[in-house]
GUDREN-932031 format. One line per field, with one value per residue: x, y negated, z of N, C-alpha, C in turn; residue in three letters. Coordinates in Angstrom, 3 decimals, m for minus. Each point is the difference from the previous one (the first is absolute). Example, Ala and Ser with C-alpha at 12.3 -4.5 7.8 and 13.67 -1.06 7.14 Angstrom:
n.X <- c(13.190,m0.350)
n.Y <- c(5.690,m1.050)
n.Z <- c(7.800,m0.720)
ca.X <- c(m0.890,0.820)
ca.Y <- c(m1.190,m1.190)
ca.Z <- c(0.000,0.060)
c.X <- c(0.900,m0.770)
c.Y <- c(m1.200,m1.090)
c.Z <- c(0.000,0.730)
tiro <- c(ALA,SER)
This chain:
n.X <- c(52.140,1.198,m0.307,m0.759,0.835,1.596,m1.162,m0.501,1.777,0.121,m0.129,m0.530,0.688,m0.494,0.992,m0.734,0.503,m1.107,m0.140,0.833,m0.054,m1.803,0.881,0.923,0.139,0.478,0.877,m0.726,0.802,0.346,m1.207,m0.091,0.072,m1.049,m0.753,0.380,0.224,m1.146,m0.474,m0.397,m1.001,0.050,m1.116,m1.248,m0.286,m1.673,0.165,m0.266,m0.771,0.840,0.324,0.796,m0.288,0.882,m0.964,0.354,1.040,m1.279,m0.235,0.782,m0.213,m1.328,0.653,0.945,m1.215,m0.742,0.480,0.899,m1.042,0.314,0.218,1.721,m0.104,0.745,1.499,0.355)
n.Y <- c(m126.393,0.419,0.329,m0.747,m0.326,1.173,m0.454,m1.271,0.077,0.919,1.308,m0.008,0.017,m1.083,m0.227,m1.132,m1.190,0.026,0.921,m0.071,m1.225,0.637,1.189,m0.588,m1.208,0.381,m0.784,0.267,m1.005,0.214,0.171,m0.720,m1.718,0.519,0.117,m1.302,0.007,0.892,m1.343,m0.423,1.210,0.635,m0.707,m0.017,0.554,m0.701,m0.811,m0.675,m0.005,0.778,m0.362,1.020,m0.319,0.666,0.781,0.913,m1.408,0.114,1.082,0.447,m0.837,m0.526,1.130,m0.371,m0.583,1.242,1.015,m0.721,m0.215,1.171,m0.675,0.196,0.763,m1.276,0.877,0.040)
n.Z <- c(158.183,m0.313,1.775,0.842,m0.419,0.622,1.021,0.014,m0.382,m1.108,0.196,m1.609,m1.018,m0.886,m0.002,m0.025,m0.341,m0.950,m0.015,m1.182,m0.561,m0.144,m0.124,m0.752,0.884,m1.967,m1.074,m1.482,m0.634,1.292,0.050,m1.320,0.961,1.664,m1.276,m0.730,1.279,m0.952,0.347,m0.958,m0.018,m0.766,m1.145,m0.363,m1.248,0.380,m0.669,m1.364,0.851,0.512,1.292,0.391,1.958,m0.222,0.306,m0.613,m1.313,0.265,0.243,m0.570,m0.930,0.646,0.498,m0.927,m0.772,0.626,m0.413,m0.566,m0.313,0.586,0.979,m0.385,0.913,0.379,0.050,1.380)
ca.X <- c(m0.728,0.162,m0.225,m1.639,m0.046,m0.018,m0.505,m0.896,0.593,m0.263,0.731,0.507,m0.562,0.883,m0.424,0.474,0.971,m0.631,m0.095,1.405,0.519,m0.541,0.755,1.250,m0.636,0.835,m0.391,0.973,1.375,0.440,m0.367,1.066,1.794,0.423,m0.075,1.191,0.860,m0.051,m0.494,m2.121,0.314,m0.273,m1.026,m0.112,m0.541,m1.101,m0.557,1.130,m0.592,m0.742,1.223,m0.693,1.226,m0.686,m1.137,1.506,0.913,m0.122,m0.404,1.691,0.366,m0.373,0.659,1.093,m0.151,0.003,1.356,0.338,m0.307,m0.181,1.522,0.566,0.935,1.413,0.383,0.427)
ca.Y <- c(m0.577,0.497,1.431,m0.338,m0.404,1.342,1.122,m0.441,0.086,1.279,1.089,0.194,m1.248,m0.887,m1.512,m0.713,m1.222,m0.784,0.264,0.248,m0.891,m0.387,0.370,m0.772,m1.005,m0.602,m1.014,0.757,0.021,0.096,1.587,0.340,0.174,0.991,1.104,0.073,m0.406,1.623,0.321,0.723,0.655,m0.040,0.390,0.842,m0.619,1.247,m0.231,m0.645,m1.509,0.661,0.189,0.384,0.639,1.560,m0.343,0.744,m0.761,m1.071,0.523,0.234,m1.338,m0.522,0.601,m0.886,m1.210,m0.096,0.649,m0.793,m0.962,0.490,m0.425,1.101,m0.648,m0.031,0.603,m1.066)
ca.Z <- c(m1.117,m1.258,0.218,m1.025,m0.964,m0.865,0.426,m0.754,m1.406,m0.213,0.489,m1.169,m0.868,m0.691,0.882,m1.105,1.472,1.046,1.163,0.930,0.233,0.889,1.268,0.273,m0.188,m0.470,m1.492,m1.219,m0.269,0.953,m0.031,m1.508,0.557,0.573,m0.424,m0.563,0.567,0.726,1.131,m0.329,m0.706,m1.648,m0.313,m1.306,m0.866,m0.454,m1.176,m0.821,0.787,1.694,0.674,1.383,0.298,1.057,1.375,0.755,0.111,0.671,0.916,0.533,0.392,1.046,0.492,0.063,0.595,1.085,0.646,0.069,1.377,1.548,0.758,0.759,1.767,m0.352,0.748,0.288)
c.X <- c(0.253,m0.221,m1.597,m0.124,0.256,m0.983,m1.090,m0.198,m0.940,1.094,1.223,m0.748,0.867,m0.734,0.030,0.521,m1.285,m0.642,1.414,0.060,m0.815,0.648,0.955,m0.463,1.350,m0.747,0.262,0.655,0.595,0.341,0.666,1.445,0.707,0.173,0.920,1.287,0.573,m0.592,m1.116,0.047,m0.153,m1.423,0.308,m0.815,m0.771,m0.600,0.787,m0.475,m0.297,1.215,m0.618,1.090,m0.582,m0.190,1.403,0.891,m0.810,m0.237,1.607,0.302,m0.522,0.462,1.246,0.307,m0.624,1.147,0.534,m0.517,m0.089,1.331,0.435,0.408,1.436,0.316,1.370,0.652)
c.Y <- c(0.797,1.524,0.057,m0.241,0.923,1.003,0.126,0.530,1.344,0.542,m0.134,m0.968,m0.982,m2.055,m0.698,m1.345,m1.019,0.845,0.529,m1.309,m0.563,0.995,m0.730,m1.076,m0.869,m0.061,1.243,m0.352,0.160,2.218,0.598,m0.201,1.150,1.635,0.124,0.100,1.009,0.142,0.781,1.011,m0.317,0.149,1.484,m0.572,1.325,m0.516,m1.498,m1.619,0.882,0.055,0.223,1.279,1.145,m0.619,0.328,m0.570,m1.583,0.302,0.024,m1.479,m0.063,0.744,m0.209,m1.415,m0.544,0.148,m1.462,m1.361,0.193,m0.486,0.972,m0.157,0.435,1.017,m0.761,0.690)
c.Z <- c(m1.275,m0.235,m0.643,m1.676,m1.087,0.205,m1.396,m1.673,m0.297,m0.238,m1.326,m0.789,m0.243,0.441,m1.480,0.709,0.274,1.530,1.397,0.663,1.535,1.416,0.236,m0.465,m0.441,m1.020,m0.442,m0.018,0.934,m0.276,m0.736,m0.149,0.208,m0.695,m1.132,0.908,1.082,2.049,0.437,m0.884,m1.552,m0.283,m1.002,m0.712,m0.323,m1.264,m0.448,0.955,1.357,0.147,1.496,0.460,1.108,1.615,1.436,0.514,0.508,1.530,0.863,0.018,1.025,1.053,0.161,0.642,1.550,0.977,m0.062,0.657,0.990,0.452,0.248,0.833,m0.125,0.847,0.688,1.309)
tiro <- c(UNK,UNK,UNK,UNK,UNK,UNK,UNK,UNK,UNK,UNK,UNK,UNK,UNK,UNK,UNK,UNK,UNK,UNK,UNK,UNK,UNK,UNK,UNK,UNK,UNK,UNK,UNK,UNK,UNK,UNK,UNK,UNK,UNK,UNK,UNK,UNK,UNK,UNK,UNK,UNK,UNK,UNK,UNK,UNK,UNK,UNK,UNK,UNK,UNK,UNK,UNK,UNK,UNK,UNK,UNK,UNK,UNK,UNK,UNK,UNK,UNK,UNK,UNK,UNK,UNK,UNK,UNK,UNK,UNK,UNK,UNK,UNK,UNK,UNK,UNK,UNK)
């Protein structure tokens, strides 16, 4: 699922969170927790009311976050 979903993203470019939010199906404040909390990456700021985050670090998130839901098989 999340493999479709980065496929979809563009290559470069800048996300603004209402459409982040429609990949990770979390709250803002939830999103903003996480980005103060250093889990998510950092925005930038393209103008003094635009906040928006590179196409790249969302792209590596969902990559992270897949990795991690995949079960690891215990070694045993």
């Amino acid at each position: 699922m999340v493999t479709i979903i980065n496929q979809s993203l563009p290559e470069t470019g800048y996300m603004r969170l209402p459409a982040i939010i429609k990949v990770f199906p979390i709250g803002k404040s939830t999103w903003w927790a996480k980005v103060k909390a250093g889990e998510y990456p950092q925005p930038m700021k393209l103008g003094p009311r635009t906040t928006a985050w590179k196409v790249e670090d969302i792209r590596a998130l969902l990559q992270r976050v897949e990795c991690n839901a995949i079960p690891q098989a215990k070694n045993a």
